[in-house]
PLY file of the C-alpha trace (Angstrom):
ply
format ascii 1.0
element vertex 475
property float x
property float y
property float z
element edge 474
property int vertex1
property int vertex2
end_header
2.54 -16.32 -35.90
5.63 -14.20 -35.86
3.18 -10.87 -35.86
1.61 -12.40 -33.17
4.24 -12.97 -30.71
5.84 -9.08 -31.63
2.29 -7.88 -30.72
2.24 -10.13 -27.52
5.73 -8.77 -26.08
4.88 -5.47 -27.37
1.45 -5.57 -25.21
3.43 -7.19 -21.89
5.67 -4.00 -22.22
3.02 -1.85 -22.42
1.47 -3.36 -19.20
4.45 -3.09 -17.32
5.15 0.52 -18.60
1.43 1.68 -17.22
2.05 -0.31 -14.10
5.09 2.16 -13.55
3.83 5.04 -14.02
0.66 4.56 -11.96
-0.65 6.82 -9.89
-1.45 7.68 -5.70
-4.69 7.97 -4.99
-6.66 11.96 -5.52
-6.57 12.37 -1.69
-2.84 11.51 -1.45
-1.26 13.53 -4.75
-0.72 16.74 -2.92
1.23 14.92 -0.16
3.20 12.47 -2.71
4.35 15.06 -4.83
5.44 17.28 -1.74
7.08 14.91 -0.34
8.59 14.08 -3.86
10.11 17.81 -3.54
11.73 17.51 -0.37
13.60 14.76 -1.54
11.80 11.82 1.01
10.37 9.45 -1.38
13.01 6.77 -2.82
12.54 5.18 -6.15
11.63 1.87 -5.21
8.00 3.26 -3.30
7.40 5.85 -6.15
4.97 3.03 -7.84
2.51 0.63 -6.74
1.27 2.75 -4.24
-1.93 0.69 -3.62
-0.01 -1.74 -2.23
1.29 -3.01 1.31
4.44 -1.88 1.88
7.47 -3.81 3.21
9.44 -3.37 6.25
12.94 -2.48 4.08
10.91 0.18 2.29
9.66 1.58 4.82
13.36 1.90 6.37
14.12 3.63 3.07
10.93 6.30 3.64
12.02 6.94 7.33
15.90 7.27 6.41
14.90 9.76 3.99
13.47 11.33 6.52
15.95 10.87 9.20
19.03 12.57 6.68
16.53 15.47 5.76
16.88 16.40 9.23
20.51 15.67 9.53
21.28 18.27 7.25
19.02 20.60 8.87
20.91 19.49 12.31
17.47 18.62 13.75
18.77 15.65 15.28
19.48 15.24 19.09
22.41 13.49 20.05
22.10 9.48 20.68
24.10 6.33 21.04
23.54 4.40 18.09
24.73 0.69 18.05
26.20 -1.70 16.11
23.71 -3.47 14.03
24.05 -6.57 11.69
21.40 -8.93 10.05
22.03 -12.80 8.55
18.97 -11.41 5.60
19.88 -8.10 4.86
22.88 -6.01 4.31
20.37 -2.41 2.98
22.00 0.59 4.44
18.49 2.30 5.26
17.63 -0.25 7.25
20.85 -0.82 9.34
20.64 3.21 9.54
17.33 2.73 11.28
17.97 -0.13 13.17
21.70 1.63 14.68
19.06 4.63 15.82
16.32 2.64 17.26
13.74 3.06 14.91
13.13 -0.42 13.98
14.20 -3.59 15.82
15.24 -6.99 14.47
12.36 -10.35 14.57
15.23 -12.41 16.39
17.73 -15.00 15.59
19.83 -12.51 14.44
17.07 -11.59 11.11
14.87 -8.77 9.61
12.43 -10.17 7.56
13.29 -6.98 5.20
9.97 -8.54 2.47
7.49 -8.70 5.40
4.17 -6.15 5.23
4.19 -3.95 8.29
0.89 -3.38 9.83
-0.35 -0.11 11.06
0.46 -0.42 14.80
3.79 -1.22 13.71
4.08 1.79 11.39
2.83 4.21 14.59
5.93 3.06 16.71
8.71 3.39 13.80
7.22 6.62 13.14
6.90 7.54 16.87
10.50 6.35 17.35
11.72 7.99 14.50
9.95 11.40 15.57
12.07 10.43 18.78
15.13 11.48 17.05
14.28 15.13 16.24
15.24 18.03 19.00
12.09 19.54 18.00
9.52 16.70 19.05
7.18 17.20 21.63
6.64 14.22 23.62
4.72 14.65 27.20
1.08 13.92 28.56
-0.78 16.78 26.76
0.73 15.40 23.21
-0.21 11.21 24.10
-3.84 11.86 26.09
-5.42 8.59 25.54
-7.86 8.16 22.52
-10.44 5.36 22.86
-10.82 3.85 20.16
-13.82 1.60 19.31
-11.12 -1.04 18.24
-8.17 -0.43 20.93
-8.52 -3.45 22.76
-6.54 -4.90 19.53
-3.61 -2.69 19.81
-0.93 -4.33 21.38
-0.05 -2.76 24.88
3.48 -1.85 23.12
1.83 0.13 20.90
-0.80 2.20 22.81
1.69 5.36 24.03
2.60 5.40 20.12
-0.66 4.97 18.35
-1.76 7.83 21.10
1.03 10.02 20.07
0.67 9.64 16.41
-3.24 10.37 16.36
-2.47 13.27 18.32
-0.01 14.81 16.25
-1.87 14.49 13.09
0.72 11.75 11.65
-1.84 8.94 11.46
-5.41 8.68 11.40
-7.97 6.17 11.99
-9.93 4.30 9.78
-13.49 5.67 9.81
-16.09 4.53 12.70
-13.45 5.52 15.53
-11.40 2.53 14.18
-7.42 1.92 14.15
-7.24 -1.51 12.71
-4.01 -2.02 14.36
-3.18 -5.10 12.16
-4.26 -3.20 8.74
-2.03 -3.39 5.90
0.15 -0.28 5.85
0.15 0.99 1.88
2.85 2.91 0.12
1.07 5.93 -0.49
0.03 6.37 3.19
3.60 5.60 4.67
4.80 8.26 1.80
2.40 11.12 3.45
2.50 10.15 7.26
6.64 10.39 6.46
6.09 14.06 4.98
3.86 14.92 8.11
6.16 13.73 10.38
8.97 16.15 8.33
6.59 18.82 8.29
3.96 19.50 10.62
2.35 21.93 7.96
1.10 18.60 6.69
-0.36 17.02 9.61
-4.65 16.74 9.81
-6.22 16.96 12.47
-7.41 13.95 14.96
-11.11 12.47 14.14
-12.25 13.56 17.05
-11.06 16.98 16.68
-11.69 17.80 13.18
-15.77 18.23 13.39
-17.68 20.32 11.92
-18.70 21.95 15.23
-17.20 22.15 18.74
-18.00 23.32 22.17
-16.13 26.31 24.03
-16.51 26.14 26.97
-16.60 30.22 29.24
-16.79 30.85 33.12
-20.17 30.08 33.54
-21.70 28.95 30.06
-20.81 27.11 26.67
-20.88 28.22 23.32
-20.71 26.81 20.06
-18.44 27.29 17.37
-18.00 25.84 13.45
-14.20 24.97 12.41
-13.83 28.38 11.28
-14.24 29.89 14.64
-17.63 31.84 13.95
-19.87 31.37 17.05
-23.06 29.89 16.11
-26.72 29.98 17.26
-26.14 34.04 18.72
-29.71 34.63 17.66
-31.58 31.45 18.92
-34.13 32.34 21.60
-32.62 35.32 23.00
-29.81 33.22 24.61
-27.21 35.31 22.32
-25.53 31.86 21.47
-24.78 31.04 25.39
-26.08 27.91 27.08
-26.03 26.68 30.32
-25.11 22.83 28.52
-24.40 21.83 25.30
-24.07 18.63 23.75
-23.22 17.98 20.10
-23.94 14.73 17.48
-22.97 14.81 13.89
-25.39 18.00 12.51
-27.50 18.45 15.78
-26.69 20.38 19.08
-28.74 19.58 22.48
-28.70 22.80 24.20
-29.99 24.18 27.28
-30.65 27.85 28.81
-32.60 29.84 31.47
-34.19 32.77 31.42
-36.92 34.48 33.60
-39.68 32.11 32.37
-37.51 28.99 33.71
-35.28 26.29 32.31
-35.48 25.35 28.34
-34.07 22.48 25.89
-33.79 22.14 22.89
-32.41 19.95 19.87
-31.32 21.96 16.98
-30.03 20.79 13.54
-27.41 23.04 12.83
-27.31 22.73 9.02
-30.92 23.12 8.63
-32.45 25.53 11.93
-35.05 22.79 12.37
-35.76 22.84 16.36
-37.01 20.10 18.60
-38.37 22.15 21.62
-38.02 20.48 24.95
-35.94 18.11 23.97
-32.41 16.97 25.54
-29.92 14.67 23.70
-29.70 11.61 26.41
-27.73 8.58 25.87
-25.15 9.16 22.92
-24.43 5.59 21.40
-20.44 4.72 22.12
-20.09 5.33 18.41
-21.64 8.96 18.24
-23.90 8.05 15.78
-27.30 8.06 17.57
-28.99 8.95 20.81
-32.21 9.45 22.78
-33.77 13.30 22.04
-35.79 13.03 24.92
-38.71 15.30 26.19
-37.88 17.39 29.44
-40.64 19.37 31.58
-40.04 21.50 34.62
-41.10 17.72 36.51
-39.06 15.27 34.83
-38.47 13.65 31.46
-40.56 12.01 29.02
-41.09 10.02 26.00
-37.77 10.13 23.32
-37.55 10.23 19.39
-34.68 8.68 17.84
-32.23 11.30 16.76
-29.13 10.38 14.30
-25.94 12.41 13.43
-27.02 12.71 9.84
-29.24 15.08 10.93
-32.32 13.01 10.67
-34.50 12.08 13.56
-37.32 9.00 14.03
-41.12 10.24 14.66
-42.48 7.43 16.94
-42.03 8.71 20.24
-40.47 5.55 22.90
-39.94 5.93 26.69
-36.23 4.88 26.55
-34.72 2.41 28.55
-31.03 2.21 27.57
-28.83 3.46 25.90
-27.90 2.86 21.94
-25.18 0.08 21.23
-22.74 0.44 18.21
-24.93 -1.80 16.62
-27.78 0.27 16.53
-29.70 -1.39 19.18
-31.95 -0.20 22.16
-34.83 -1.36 24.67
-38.34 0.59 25.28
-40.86 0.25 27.36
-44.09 0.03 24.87
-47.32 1.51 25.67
-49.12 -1.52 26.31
-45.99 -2.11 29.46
-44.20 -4.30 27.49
-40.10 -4.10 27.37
-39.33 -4.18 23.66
-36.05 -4.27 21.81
-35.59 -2.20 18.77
-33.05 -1.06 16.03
-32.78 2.73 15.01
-35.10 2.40 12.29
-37.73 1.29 14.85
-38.01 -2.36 13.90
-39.09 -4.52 17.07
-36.69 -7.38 17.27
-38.23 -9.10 20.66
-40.83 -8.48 23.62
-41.22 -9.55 26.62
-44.09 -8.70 29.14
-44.55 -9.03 33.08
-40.93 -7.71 34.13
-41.90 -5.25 36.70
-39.75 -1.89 36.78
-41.10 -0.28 40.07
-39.44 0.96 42.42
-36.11 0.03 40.17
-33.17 1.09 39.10
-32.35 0.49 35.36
-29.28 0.80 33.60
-27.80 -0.86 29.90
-26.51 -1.13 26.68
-28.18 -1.97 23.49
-30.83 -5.09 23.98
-29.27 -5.65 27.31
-31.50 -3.89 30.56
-30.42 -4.51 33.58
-33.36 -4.44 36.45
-31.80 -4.26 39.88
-34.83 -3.73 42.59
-33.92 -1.90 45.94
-33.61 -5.48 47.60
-30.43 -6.02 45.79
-32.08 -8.48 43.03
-30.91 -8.07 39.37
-32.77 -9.45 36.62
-31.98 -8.78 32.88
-33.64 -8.87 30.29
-32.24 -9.56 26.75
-33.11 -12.04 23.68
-36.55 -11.85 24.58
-35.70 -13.62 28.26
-35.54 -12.00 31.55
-33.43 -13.80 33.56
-31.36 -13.27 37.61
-28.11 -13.13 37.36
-25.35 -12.70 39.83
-25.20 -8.74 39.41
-24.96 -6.34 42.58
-25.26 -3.11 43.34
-24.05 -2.09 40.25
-22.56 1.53 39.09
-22.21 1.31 35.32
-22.58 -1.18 32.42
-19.49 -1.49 29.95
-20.82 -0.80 26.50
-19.62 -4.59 26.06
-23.13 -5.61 27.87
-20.56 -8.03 29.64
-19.07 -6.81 32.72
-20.31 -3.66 35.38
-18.53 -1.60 37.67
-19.64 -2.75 41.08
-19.39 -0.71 44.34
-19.79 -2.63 48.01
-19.03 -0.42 49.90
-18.76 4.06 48.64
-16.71 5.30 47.32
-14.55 1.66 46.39
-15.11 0.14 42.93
-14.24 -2.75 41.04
-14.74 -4.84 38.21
-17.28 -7.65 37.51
-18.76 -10.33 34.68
-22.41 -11.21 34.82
-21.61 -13.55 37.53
-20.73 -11.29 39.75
-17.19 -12.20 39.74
-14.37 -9.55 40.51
-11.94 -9.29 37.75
-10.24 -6.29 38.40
-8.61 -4.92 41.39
-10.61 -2.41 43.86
-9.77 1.37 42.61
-10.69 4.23 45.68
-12.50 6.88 44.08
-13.57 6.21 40.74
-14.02 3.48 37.98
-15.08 4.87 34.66
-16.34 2.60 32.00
-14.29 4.35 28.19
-14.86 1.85 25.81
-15.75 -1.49 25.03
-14.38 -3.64 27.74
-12.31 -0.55 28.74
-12.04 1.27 32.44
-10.20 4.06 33.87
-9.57 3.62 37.23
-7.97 6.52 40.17
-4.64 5.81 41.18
-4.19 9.43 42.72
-4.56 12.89 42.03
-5.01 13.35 38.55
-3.79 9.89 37.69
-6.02 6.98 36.44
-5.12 3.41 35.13
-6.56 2.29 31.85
-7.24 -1.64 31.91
-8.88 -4.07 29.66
-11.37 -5.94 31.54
-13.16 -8.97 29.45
-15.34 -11.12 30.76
-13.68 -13.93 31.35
-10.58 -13.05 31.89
-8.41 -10.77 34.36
-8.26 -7.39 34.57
-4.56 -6.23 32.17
-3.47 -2.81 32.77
-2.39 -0.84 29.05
-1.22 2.56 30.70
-1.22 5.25 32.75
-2.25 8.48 32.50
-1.78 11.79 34.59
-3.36 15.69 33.74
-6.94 14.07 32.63
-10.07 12.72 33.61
-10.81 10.16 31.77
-14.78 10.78 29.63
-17.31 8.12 30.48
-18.47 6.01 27.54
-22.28 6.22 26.08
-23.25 3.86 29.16
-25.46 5.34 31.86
0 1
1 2
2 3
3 4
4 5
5 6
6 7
7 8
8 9
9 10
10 11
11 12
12 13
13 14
14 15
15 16
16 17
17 18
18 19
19 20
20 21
21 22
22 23
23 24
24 25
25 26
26 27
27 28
28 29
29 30
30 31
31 32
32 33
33 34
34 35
35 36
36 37
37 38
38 39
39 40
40 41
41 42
42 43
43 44
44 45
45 46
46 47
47 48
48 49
49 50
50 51
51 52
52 53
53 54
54 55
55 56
56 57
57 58
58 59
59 60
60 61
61 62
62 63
63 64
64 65
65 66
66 67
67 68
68 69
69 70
70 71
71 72
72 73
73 74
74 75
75 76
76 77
77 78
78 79
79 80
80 81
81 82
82 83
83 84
84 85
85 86
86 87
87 88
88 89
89 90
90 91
91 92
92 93
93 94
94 95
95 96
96 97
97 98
98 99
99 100
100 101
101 102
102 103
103 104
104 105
105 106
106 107
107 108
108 109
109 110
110 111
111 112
112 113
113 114
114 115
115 116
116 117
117 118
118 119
119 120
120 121
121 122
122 123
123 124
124 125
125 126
126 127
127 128
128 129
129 130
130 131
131 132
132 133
133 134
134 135
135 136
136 137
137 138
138 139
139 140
140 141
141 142
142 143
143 144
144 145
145 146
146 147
147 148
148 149
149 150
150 151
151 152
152 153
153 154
154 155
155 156
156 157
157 158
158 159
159 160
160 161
161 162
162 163
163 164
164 165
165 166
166 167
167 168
168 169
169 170
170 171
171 172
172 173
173 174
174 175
175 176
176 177
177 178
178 179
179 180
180 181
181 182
182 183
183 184
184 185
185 186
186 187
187 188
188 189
189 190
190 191
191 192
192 193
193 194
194 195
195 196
196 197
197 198
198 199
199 200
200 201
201 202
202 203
203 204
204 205
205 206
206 207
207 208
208 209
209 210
210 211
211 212
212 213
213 214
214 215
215 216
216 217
217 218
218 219
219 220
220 221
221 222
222 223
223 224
224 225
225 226
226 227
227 228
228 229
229 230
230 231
231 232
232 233
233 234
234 235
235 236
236 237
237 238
238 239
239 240
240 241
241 242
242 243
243 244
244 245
245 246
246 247
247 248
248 249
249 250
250 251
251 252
252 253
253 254
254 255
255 256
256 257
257 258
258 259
259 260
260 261
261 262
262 263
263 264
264 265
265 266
266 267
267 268
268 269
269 270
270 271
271 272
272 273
273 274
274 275
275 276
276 277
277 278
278 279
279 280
280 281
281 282
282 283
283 284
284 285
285 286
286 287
287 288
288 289
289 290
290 291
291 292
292 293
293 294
294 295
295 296
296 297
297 298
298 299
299 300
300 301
301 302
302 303
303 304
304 305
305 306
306 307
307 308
308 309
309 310
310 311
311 312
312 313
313 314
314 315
315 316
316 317
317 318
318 319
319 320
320 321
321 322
322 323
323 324
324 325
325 326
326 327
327 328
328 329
329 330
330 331
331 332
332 333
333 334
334 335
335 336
336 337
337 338
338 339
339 340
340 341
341 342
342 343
343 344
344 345
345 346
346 347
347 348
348 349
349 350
350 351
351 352
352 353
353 354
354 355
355 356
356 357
357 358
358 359
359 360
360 361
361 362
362 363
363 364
364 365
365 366
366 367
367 368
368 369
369 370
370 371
371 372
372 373
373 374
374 375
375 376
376 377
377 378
378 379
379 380
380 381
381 382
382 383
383 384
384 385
385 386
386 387
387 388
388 389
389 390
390 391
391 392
392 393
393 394
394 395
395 396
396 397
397 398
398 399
399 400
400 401
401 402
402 403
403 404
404 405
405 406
406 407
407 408
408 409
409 410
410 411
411 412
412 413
413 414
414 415
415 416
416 417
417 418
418 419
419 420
420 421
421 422
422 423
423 424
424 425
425 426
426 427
427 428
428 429
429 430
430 431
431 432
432 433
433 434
434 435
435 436
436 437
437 438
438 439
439 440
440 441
441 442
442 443
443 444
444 445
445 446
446 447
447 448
448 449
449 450
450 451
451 452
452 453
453 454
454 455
455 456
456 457
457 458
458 459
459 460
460 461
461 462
462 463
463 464
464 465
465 466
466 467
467 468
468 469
469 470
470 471
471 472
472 473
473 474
């Protein structure tokens, strides 16, 4: 019995021992053990690094930081204050506190054992950056990035998440996602600390880190891989310049004249196969699908389904909207029919006898709206075609729930399905950027961003000056 319990305890301490000594995850090592070096990782985050971390830790990560810089005078002068809390006495985190990093949760507390969440890490990191003399903080270093989630982050938050992302401190999460109120682990507080300290560190934004991108010249675009090498300089005599070029995951949708006329084409850049004539229309919000879509010196024609994977759909479909996130679209089948599908090219509903002459059509996903030169709308969704209260409208949110409506040119506002305003009217433009997102002019190279919901009232996040704001997948 006695061998037992010696074997027992002896076990326990081995379990506790392994525990210690565990390990951050194979993409985060290299950044751990550099930031290890330089002296910005205290003892009590060195373990567990799976897990959540607290706000007190993180205090301890960011006061690393802040007296790495101190004795590298890389601090600008501030006011700190005087700082005291009824559930904590830990010098990092009145250090932090005094310099504005982190604030208090009121009645005089900290809640030092409470998880941060990730929106919360982006503005102690973007206040902490605050405190360098080096930190670049203006419009081209916070330009807006939509998100496919940033209607959750908090309107406190959206200059800091911004500002993070674009510096290469904090990512997203996959999918164009931000999951403001994620759990915030060790390990990744540990290497967006040593990016902040070193910009050496820092990746580059989602959006900017692609395999390909587009440079644009004086009168043409070319097309580049992340190395710089210009690509497709031998396709069709164009010498790798195109009048228009779009890009999706592996293919490019380029464009070009010569003396035998205009020409398209969609090109797989990892594997040279070509899809003559063919333009990529109607980019889903997510970037992971679109319409390739026929083009003739008269018009356009029937579309394939093309996907960023570099894989493309045979049935050919004359496209009606454009693709949701969800992978949804509506066709017009051969036999007249309007027809949902999903981007493998399984019907999900019909519905026949919806005239679409001498209409103008516009959606997202299994959502067509039919508005006839009259003024009627009618759309058309879960195999029902139904009026609705919809006027002369501009563009459809990506939502499927509200439009940009324009009475009178060059004036635009905000409606539900109703046709009820819920924004103010913007002179100019109204861009629809994300789901249940605008953009609208305030002056010269100044636009408001709002959340619009149906069902609610417009609520302004920010504003922006030095860029036009780029429309979402909607048509």
């Amino acid at each position: 019995m006695k061998k037992m319990w010696i074997s027992a305890l002896l076990a326990a301490a081995m379990m506790t021992a392994a525990g210690a000594a565990d390990t951050p995850s194979a993409w985060a090592q290299k950044s751990v053990d550099a930031a290890r070096a330089a002296g910005l990782v205290p003892s009590q985050v060195d373990s567990a690094f799976d897990t959540a971390i607290t706000r007190e830790d993180f205090c301890s990560l960011a006061a690393a930081v802040y007296r790495a810089w101190e004795k590298k005078d890389a601090l600008t002068a501030y006011t700190s204050s005087r700082v005291s809390f009824s559930d904590t006495d830990n010098a990092d985190v009145l250090l932090c506190a005094s310099a504005g990093v982190v604030n208090g949760v009121g009645n005089g507390k900290f809640a030092p054992q409470k998880n941060i969440t990730r929106q919360e890490a982006a503005s102690m990191l973007y206040r902490l950056a605050a405190l360098n003399k080096n930190t670049k903080d203006d419009e081209a270093t916070s330009l807006p990035h939509i998100f496919a989630d940033s209607a959750n982050i908090q309107s406190w938050a959206w200059k800091n998440v911004d500002w993070v992302y674009r510096q290469g401190i904090m990512n997203g999460m996959g999918e164009n996602t931000f999951a403001p109120d994620g759990e915030y682990t060790r390990e990744q507080s540990i290497v967006t600390a040593l990016r902040l300290y070193d910009s050496s560190y820092a990746v580059a934004p989602e959006a900017e880190a692609a395999h390909y991108v587009l440079v644009p010249n004086e009168r043409t675009v070319t097309i580049e891989d992340a190395a710089g090498n210009r690509l497709l300089t031998d396709f069709e005599g164009t010498r790798g310049y195109f009048n228009r070029a779009d890009l999706l995951g592996d293919w490019a949708g380029v464009s070009w004249q010569n003396d035998s006329g205009a020409h398209w084409a969609a090109v797989n850049m990892k594997t040279g196969e070509t899809l003559k004539d063919r333009m990529l229309t109607k980019i889903s919000p997510d970037g992971t699908k679109a319409w390739a879509t026929q083009q003739t010196m008269n018009g356009s024609g029937t579309s394939l389904i093309i996907r960023a994977d570099g894989t493309h759909g045979k049935a050919e479909f004359n496209a009606l909207t454009a693709w949701s996130n969800e992978g949804k679209a509506i066709v017009r089948s051969s036999d007249g029919s309007i027809t949902a599908i999903d981007n493998q090219t399984r019907e999900l509903w019909r519905v026949k006898g919806v005239s679409l002459a001498n209409a103008t059509l516009s959606g997202i996903g299994d959502k067509l709206f039919v508005t006839y030169t009259d003024g009627r709308t009618v759309l058309v969704t879960n195999g029902k075609a139904q009026k609705t209260g919809i006027r002369n409208a501009v563009t459809i949110n990506e939502s499927g729930e509200t439009y940009v409506r324009s009475d009178t040119t060059g004036y635009y506002y905000v409606c539900d399905l109703n046709g009820n305003a819920i924004s103010r009217t913007y002179q100019n433009a109204l861009y629809s950027v994300g789901h249940d997102l605008y953009a609208g002019w305030v002056k010269d190279r100044t636009y408001e961003y709002i959340y619009c919901p149906s069902g609610s009232t417009a609520r302004v996040l920010y504003t922006v000056t030095g860029q036009t704001p780029a429309p979402s997948g909607t048509w």
